[in-house]
N, C-alpha and C positions, 0 to 999 in steps of 0.2 A: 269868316268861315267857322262851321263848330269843331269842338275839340273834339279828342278822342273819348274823354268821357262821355260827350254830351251825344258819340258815334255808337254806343255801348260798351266801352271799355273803360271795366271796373279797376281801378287803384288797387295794385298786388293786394296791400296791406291790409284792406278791407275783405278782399276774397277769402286771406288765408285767416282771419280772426274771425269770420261768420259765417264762409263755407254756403254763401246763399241758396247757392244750388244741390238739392238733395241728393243727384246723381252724382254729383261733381266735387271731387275734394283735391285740392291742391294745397299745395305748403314744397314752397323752394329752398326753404335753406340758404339765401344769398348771404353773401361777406355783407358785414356792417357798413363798410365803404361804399356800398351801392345803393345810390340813388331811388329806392324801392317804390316809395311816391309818386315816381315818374312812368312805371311800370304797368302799363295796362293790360288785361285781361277781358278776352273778348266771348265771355260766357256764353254766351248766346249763339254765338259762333263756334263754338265749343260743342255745345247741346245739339246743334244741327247736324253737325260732322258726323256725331257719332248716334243721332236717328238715321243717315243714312246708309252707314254702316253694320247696323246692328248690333249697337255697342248702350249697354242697358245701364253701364257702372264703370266710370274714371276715376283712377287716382293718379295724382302724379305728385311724385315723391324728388326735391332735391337732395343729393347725397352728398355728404361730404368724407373727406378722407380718406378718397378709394385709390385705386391704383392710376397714373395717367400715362400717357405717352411719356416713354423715354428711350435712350438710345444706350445699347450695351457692344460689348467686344464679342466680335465670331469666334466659337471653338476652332483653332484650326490642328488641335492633336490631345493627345493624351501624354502625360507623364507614364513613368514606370510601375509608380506609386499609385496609379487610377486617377491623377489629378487634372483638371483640363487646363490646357495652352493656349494662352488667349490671343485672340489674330490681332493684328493693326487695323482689319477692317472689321467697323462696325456696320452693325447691322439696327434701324428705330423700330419701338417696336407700339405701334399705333395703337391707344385704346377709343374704342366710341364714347360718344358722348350725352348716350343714353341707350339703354335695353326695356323692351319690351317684354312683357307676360302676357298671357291669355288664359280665362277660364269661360268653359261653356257654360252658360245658364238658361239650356236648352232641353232640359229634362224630361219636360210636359209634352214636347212632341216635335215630331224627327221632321214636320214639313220642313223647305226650306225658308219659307219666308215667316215662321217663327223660330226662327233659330238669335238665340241672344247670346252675347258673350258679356263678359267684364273684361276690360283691359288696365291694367300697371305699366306703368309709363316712373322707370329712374332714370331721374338724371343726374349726370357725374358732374359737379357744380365744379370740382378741380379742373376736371379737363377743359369744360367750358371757359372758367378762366384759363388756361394757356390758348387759348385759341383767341377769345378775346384779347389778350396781351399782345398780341400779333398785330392786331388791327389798329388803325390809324386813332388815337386819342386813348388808346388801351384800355384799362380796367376801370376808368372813372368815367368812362364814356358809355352812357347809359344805351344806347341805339345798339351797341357792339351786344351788349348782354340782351336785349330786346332780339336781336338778330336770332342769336343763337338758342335762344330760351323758345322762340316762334317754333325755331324749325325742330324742333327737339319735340314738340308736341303734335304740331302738324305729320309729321312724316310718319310717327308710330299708327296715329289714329287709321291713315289713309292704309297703312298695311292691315293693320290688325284689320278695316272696315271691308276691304278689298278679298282677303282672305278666308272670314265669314261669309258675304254675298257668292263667293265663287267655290265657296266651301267642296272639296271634292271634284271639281273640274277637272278635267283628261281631255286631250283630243281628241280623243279617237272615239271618246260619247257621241253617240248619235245626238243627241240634248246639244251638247256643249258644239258641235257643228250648225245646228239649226240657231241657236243663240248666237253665236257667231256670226254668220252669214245677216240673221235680219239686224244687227248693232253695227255693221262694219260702218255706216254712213258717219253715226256717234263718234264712232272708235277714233276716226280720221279727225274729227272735228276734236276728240280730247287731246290729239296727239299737238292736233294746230293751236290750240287754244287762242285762239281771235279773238277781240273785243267781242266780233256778232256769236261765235259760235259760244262763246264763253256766257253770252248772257243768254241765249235761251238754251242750256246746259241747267243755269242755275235757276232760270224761272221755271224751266220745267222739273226741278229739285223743290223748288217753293211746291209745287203743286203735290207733291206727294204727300206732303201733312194734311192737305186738306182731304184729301181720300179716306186720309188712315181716321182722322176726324171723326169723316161721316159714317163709314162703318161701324168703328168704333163706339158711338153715338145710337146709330140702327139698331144694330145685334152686339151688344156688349156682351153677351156668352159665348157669341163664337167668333168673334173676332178680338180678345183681348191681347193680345200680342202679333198682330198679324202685320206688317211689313207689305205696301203695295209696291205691286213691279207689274212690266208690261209684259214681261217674260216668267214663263213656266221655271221652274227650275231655279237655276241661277239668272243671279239677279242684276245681268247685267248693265242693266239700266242704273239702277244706283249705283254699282259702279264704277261706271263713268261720271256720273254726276259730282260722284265724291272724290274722283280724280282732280275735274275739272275747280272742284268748289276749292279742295283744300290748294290746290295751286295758286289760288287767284284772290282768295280772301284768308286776310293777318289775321291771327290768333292772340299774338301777345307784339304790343307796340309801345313807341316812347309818346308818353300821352304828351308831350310837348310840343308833339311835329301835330300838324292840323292836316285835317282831310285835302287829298287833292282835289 
């Protein structure tokens, strides 16, 4: 069976020292201890997410040194003196394990389906390791960091991507009812994610490139930045698509394990 290389996932090490992809810049910051060689990156997979999103520019940055999850004492009074009384019950006090930014780069015109953003993607490489230390083979256990480092990229992309296509959504839009009502079929099927509904989700995600292609291609003046969707308005076609896609297909894997 081929590897994950041979699947298109690029070796960390390579991504963060040539940045092959123009839109796409990554650099993680891992501890020295970690197996980085084994680390793949699924560019390509990367690049799609965020064409169906609307998302024109990725960075994602690992942080170090930041604050992480810890557990402190509950005030349970005050001194005389202004000082606080610490309880016996503590209280943890959770940090995430990545934050998200967004900038619009949608200047040139208020349609929706050229609306582009940038997105920043940090990750708190501290907290990740206590979280990885949890899990079974800890912090030299490369899958554990693969795990975490995945979802840390998948889940921003899918909001930020989500939040632009639906950009301004309200219920009570007459739009956003009509869109509604003809996606409910979609909607059902992104919620089920099925082997069958999952793949003609994504074939019909594959087909959206080849639209934007051919327009693009036809009238390069007026369709340079233009985003195909079935629907007027929002766009809820992509998505669902981009639901269904960043669900179902890895972003960052342990290039050791082989394709199922």
């Amino acid at each position: 069976m081929p590897s994950r290389i041979e699947s298109g996932f690029v070796p960390l090490p390579k991504v963060e020292q040539e940045q092959p992809e123009d839109r796409i810049k990554i650099v993680l910051n891992l501890p020295g201890y970690v197996d980085q060689d084994r680390i793949g990156v699924n560019l390509t997979g990367i690049s799609k997410l965020c064409d169906l999103g609307g998302i024109r520019q990725l960075v994602v940055l690992g942080k170090t040194d930041e604050e992480t999850s810890h557990v402190i004492s509950e005030v349970s009074g005050m001194n005389s003196d202004g000082s606080a009384v610490a309880s016996k019950k503590m209280a943890r006090v959770t940090v995430p394990t990545f934050e998200a930014s967004t900038h619009d780069n949608s200047s040139r015109s208020n349609w929706m389906a050229e609306r582009w953003i940038s997105l920043g993607i940090n990750l708190n490489v501290d907290e990740i390791g206590l979280h990885v230390s949890e899990e079974k083979g800890g912090v030299h256990a490369v899958e554990n960091w693969t795990r975490e480092l995945d979802k840390g990229v998948r889940v921003p992309i899918r909001r930020a991507g989500n939040q632009n296509l639906l950009h301004g959504l309200r219920l009570g839009d007459t739009m956003a009812i009509l869109n509604i009502a003809l996606a409910a079929t979609n909607i059902f099927q992104m919620l089920d994610v099925s082997p069958l509904s999952a793949a003609l989700v994504l074939a019909y995600a594959e087909g959206f490139k080849a639209v934007e292609e051919f327009f693009v291609q036809r009238f390069p003046d007026r369709y340079p930045d233009h985003r195909f969707s079935l629907f007027p308005g929002f766009q809820l076609d992509r998505a669902i698509a981009l639901g269904v896609t960043s669900r179902t297909r890895s972003l960052i894997r342990d290039l050791r394990q082989e394709t199922q």
